[in-house]
PDB file with SEQRES, HELIX, SHEET and CRYST1 records, atoms N, CA, C and O in Angstrom:
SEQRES   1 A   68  UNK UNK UNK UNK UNK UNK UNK UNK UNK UNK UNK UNK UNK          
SEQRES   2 A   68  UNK UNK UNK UNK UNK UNK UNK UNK UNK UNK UNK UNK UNK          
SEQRES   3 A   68  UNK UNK UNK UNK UNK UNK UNK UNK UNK UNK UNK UNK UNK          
SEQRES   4 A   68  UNK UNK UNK UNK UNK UNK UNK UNK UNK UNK UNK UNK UNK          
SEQRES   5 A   68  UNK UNK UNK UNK UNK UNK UNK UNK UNK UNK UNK UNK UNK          
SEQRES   6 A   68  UNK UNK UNK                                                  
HELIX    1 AA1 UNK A   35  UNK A   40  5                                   6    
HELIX    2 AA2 UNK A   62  UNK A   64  5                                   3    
SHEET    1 AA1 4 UNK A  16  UNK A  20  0                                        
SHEET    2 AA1 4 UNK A  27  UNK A  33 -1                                        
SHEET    3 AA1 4 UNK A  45  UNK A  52 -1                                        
SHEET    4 AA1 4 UNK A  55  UNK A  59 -1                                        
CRYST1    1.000    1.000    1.000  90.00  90.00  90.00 P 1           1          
ATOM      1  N   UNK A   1      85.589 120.147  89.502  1.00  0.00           N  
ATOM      2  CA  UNK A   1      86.478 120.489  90.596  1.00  0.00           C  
ATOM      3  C   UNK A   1      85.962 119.828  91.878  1.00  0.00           C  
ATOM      4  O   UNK A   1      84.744 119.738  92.035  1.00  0.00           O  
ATOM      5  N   UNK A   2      86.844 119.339  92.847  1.00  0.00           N  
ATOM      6  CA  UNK A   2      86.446 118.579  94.006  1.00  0.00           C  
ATOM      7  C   UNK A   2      86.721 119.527  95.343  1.00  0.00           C  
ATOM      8  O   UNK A   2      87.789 120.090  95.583  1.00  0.00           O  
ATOM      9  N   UNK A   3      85.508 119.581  96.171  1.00  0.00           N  
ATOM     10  CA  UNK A   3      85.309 120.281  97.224  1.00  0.00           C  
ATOM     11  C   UNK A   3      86.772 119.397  98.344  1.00  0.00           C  
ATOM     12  O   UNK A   3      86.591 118.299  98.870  1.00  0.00           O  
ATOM     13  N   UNK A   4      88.103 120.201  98.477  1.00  0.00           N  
ATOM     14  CA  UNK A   4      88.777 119.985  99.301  1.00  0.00           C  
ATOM     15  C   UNK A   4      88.709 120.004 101.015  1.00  0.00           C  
ATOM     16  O   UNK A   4      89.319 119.438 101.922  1.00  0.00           O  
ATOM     17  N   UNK A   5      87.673 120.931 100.911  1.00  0.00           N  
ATOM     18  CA  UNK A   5      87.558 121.576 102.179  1.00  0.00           C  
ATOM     19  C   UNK A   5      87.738 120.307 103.650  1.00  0.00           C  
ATOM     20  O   UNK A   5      88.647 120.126 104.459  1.00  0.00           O  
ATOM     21  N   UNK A   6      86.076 119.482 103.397  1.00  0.00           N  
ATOM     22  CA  UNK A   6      86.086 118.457 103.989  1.00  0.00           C  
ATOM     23  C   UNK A   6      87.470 117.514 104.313  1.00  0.00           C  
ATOM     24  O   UNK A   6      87.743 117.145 105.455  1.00  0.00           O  
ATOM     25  N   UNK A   7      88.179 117.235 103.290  1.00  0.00           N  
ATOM     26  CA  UNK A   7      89.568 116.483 103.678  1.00  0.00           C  
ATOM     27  C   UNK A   7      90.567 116.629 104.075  1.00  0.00           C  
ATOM     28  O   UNK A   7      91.474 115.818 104.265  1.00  0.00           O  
ATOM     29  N   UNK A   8      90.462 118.397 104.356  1.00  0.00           N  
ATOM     30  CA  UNK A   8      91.683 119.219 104.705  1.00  0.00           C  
ATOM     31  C   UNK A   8      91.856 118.982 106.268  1.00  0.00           C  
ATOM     32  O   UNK A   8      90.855 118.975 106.984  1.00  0.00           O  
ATOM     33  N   UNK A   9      92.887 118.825 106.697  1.00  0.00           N  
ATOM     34  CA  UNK A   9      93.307 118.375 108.082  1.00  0.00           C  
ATOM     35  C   UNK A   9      94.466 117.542 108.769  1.00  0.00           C  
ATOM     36  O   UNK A   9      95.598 117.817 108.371  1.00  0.00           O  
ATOM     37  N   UNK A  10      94.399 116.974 109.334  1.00  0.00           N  
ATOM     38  CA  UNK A  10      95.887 116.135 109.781  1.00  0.00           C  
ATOM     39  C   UNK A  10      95.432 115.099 110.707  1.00  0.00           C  
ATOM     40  O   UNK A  10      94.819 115.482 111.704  1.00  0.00           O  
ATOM     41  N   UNK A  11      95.692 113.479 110.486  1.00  0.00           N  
ATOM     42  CA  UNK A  11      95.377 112.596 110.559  1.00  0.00           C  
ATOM     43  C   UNK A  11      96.722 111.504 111.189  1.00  0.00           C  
ATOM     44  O   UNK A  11      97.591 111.112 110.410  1.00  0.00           O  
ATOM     45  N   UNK A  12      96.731 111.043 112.916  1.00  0.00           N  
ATOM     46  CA  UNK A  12      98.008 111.057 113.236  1.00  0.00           C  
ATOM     47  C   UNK A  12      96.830 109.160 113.685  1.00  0.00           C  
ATOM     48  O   UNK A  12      95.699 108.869 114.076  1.00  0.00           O  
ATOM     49  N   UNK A  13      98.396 108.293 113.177  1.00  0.00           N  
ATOM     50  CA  UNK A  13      98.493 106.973 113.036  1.00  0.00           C  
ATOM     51  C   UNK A  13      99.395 106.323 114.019  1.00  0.00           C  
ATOM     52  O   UNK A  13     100.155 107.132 114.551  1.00  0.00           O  
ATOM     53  N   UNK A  14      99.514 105.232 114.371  1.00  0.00           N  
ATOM     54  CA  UNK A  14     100.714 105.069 115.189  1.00  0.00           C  
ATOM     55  C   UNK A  14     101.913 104.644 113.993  1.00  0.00           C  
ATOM     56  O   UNK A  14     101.929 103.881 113.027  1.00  0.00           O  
ATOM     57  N   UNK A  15     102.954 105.646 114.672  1.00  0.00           N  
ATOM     58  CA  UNK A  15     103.808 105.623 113.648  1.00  0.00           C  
ATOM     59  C   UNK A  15     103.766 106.661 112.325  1.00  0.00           C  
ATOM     60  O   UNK A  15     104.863 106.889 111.814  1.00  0.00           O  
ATOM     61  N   UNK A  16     102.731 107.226 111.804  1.00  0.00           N  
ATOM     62  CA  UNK A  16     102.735 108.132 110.829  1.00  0.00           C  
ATOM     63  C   UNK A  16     101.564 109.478 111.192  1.00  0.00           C  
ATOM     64  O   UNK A  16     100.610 109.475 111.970  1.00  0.00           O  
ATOM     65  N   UNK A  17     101.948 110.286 110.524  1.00  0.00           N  
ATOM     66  CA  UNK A  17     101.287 112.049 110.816  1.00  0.00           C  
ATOM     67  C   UNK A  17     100.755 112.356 109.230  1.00  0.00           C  
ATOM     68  O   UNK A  17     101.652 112.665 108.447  1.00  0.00           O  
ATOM     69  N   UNK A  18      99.687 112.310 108.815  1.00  0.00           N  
ATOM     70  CA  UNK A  18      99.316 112.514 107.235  1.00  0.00           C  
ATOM     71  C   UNK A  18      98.935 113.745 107.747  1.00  0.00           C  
ATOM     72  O   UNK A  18      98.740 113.889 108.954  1.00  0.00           O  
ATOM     73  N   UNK A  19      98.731 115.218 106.440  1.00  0.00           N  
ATOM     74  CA  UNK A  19      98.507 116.216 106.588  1.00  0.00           C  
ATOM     75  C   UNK A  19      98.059 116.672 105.148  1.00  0.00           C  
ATOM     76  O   UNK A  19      98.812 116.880 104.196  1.00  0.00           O  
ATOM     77  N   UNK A  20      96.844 116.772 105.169  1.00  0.00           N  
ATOM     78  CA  UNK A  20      96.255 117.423 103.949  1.00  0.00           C  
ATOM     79  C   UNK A  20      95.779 118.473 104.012  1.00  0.00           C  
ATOM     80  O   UNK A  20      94.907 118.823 104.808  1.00  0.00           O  
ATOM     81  N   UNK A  21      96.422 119.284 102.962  1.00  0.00           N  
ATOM     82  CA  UNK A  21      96.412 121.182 102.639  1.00  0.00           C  
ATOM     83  C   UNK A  21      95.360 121.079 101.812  1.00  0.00           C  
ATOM     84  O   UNK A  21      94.512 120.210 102.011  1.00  0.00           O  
ATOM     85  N   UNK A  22      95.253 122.135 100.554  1.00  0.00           N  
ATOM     86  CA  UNK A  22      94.725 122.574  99.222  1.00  0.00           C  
ATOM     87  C   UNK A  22      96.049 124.213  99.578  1.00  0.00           C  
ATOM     88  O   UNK A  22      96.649 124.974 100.337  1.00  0.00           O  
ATOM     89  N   UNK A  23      95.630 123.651  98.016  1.00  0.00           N  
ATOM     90  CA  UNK A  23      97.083 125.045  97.826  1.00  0.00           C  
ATOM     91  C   UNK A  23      96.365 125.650  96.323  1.00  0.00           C  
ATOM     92  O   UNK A  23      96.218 124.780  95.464  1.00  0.00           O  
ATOM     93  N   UNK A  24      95.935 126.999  95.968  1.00  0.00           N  
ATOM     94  CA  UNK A  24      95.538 127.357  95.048  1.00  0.00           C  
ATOM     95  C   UNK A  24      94.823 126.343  94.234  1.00  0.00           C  
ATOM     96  O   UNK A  24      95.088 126.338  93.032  1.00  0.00           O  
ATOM     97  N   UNK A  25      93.885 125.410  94.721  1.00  0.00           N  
ATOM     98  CA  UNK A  25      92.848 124.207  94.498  1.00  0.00           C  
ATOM     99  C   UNK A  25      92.920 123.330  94.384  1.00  0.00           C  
ATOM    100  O   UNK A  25      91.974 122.669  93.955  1.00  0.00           O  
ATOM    101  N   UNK A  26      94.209 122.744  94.733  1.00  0.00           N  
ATOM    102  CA  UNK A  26      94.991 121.805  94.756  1.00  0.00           C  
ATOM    103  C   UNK A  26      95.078 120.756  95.789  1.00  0.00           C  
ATOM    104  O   UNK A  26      95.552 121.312  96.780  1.00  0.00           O  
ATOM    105  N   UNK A  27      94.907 119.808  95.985  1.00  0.00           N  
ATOM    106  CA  UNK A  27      95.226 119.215  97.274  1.00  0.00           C  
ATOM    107  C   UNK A  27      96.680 118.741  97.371  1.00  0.00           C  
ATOM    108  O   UNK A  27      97.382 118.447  96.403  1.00  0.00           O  
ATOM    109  N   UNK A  28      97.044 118.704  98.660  1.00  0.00           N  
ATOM    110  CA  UNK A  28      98.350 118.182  98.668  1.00  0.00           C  
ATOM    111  C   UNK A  28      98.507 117.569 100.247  1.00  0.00           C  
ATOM    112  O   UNK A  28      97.845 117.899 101.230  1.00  0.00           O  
ATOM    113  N   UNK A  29      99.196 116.939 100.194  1.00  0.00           N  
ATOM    114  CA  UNK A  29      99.507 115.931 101.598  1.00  0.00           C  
ATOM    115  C   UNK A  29     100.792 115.782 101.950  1.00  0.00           C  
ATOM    116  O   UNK A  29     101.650 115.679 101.073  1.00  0.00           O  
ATOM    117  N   UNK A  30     101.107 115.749 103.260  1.00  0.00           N  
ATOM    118  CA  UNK A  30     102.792 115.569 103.624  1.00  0.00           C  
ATOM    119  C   UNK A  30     102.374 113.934 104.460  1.00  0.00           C  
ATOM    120  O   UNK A  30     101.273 113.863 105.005  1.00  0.00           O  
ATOM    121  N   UNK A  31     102.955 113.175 104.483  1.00  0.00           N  
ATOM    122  CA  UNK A  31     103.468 112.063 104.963  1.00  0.00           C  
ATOM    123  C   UNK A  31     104.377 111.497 105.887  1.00  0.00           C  
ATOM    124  O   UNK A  31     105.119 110.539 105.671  1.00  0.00           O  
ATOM    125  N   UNK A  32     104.238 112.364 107.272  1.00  0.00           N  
ATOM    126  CA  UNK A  32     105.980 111.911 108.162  1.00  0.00           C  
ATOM    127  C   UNK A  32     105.577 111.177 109.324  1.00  0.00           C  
ATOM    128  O   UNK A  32     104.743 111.341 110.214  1.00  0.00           O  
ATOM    129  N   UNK A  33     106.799 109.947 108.907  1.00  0.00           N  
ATOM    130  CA  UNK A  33     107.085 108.681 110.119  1.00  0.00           C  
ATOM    131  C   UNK A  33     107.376 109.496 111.302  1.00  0.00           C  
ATOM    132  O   UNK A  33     108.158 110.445 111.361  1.00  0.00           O  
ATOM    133  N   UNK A  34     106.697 109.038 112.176  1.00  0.00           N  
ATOM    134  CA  UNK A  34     107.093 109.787 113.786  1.00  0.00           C  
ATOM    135  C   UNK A  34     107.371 108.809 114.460  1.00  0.00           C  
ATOM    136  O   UNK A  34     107.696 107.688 114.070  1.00  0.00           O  
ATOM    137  N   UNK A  35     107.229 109.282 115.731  1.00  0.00           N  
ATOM    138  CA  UNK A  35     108.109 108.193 117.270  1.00  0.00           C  
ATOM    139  C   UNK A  35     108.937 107.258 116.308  1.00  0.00           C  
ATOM    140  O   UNK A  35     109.596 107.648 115.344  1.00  0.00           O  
ATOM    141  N   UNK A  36     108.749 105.612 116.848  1.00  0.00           N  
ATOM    142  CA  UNK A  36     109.645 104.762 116.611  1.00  0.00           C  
ATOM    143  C   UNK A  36     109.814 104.673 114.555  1.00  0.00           C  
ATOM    144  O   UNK A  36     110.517 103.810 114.028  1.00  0.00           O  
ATOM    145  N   UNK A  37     109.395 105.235 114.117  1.00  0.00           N  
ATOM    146  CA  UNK A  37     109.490 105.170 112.806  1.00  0.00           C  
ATOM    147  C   UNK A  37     110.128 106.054 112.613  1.00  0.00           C  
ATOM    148  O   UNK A  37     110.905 105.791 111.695  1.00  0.00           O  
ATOM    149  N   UNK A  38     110.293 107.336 113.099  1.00  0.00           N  
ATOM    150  CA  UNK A  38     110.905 108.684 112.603  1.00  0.00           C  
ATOM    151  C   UNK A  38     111.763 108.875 111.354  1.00  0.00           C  
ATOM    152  O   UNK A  38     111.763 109.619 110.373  1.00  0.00           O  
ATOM    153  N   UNK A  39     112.727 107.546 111.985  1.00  0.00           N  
ATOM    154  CA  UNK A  39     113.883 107.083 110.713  1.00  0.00           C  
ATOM    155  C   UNK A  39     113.536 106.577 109.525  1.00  0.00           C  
ATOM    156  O   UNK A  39     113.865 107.254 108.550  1.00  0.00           O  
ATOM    157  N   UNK A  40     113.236 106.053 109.424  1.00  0.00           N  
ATOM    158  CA  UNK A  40     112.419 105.372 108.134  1.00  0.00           C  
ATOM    159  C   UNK A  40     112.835 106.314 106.767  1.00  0.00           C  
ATOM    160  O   UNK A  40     113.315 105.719 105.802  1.00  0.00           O  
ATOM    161  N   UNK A  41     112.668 107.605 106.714  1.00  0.00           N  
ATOM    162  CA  UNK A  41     112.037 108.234 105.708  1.00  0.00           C  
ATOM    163  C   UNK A  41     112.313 109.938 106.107  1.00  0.00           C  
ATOM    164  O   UNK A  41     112.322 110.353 107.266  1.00  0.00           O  
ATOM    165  N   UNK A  42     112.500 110.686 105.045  1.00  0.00           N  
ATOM    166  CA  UNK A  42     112.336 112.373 105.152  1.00  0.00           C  
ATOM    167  C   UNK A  42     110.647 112.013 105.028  1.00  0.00           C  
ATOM    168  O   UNK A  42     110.120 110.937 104.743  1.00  0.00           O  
ATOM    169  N   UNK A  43     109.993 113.384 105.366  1.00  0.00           N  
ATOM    170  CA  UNK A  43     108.487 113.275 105.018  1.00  0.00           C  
ATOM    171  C   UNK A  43     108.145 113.411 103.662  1.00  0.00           C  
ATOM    172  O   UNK A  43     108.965 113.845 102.853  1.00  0.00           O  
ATOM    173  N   UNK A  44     107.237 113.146 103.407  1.00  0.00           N  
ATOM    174  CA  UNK A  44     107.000 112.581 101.582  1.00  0.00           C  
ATOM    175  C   UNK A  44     105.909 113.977 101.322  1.00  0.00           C  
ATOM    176  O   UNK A  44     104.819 114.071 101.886  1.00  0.00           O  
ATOM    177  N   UNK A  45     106.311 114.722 100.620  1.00  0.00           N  
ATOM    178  CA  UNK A  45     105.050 115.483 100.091  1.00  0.00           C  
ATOM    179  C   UNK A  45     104.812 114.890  98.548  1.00  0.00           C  
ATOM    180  O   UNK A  45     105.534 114.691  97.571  1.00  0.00           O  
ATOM    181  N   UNK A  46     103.508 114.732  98.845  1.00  0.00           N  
ATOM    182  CA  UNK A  46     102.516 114.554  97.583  1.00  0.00           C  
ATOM    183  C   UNK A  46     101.498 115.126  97.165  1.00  0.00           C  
ATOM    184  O   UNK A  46     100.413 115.156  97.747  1.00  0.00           O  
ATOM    185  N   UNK A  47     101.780 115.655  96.057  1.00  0.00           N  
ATOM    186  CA  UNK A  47     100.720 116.101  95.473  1.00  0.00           C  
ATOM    187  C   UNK A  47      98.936 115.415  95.031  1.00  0.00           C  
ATOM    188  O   UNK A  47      98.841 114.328  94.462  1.00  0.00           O  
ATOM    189  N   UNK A  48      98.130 115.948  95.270  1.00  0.00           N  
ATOM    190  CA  UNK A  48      96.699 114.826  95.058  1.00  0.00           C  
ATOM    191  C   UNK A  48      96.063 115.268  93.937  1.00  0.00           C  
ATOM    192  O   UNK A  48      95.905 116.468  93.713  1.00  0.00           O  
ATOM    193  N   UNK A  49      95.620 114.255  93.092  1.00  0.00           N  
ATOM    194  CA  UNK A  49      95.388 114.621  91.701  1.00  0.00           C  
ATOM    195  C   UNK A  49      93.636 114.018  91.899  1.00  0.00           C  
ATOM    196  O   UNK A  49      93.620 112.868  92.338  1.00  0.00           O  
ATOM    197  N   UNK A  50      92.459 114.521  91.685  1.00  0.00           N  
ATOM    198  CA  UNK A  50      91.189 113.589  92.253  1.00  0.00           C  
ATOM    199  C   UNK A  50      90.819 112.337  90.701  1.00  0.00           C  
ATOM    200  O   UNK A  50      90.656 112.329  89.481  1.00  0.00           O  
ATOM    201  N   UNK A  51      90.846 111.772  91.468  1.00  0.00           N  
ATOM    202  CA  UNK A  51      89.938 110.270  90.626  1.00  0.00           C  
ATOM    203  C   UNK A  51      88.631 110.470  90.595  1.00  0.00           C  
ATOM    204  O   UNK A  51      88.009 110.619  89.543  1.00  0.00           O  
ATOM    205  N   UNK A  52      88.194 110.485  91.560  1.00  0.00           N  
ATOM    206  CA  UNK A  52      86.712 110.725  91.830  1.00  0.00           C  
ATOM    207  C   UNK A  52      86.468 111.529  93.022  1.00  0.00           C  
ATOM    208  O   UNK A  52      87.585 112.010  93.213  1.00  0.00           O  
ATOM    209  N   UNK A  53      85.553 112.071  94.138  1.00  0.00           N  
ATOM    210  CA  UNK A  53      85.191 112.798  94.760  1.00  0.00           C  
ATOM    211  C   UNK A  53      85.481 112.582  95.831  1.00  0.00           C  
ATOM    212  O   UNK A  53      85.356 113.660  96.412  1.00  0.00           O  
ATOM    213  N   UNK A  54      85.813 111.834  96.533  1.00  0.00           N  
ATOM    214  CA  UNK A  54      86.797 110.863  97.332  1.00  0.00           C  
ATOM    215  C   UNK A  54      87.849 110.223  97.205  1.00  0.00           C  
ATOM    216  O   UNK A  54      88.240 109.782  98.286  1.00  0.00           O  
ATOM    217  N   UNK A  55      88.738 109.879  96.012  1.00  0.00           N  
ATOM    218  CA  UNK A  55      89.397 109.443  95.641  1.00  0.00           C  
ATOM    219  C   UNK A  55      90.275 109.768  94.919  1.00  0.00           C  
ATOM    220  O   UNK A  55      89.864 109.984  93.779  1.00  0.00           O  
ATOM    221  N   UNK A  56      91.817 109.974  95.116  1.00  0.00           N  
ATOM    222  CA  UNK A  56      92.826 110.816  95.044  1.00  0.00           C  
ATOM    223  C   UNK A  56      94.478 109.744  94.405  1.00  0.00           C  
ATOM    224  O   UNK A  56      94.933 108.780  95.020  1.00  0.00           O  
ATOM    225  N   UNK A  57      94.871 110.134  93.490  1.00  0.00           N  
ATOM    226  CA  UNK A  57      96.037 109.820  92.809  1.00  0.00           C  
ATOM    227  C   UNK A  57      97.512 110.537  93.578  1.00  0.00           C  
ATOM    228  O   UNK A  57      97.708 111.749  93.490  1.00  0.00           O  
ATOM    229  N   UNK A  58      98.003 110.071  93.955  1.00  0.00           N  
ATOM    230  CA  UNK A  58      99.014 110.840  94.403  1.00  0.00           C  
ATOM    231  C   UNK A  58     100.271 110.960  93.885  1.00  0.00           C  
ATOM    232  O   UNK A  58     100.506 109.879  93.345  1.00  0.00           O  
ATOM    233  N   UNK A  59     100.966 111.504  93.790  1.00  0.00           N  
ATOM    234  CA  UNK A  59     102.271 112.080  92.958  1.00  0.00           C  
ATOM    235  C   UNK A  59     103.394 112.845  93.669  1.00  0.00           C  
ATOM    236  O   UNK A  59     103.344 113.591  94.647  1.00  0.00           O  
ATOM    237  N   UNK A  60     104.463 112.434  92.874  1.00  0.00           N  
ATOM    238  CA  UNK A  60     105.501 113.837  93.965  1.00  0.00           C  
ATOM    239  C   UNK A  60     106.325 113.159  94.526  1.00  0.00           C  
ATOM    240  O   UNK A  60     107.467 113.606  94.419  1.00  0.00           O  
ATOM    241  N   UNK A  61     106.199 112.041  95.219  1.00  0.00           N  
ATOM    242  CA  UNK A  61     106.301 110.987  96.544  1.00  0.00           C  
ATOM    243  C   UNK A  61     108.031 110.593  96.385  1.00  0.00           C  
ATOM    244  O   UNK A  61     108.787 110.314  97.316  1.00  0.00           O  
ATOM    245  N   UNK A  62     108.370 110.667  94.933  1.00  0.00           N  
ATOM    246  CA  UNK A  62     109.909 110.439  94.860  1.00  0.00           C  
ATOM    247  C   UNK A  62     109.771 108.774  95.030  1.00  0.00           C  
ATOM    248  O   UNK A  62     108.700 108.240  95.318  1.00  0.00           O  
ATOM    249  N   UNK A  63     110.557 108.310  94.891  1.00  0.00           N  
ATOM    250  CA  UNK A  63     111.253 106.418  94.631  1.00  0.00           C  
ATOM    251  C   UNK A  63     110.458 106.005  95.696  1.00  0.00           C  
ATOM    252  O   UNK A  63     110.572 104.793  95.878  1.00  0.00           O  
ATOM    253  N   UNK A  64     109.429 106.746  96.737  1.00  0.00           N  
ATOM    254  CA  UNK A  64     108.596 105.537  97.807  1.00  0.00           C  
ATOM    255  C   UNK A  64     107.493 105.286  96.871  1.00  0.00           C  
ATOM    256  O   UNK A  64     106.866 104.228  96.922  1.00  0.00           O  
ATOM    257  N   UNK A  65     107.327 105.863  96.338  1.00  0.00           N  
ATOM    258  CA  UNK A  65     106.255 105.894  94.840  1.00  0.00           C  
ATOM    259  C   UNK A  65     106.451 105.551  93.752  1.00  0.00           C  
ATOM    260  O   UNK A  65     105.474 105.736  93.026  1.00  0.00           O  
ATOM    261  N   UNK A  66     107.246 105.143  93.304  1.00  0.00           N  
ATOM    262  CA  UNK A  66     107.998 105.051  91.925  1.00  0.00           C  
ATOM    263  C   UNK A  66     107.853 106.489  90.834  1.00  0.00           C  
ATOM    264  O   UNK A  66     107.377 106.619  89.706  1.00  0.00           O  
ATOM    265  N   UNK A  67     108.528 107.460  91.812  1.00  0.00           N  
ATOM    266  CA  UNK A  67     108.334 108.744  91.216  1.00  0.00           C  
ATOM    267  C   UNK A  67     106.570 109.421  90.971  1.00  0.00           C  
ATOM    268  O   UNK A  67     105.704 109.437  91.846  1.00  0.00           O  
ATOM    269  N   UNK A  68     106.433 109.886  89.660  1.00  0.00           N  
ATOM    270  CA  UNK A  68     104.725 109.550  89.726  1.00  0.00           C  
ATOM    271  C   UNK A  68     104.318 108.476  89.772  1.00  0.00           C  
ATOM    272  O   UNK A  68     103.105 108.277  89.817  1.00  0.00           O  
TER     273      UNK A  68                                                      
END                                                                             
């Protein structure tokens, strides 16, 4: 099992707002285009699946992902 704690938070880009939870041990992330991007996109929730201890598979994401 991978210690979420550390990665949990919200991480603002120009142009994008990443937001990583844990949900019953789970990690999960929302994805939304802001200011001049806003349009682009609804926000993408993805689910995080760990690769390694740092390193995360993501899922959920719908056709910006090619589904999973």
């Amino acid at each position: 099992m991978v210690d979420l704690a550390p990665l949990v938070g919200t991480d603002r880009r120009e142009g994008v707002v990443i937001t990583v939870t844990e949900r019953d041990g789970t990690g999960h992330a929302v994805y939304e285009f802001v200011d001049g991007m806003k349009d682009f996109s609804e926000p993408l929730e993805i689910d995080l699946v760990p690769v390694s201890a740092t390193v995360f598979a993501g899922t959920g994401g719908g056709a910006a992902f090619s589904e999973d």
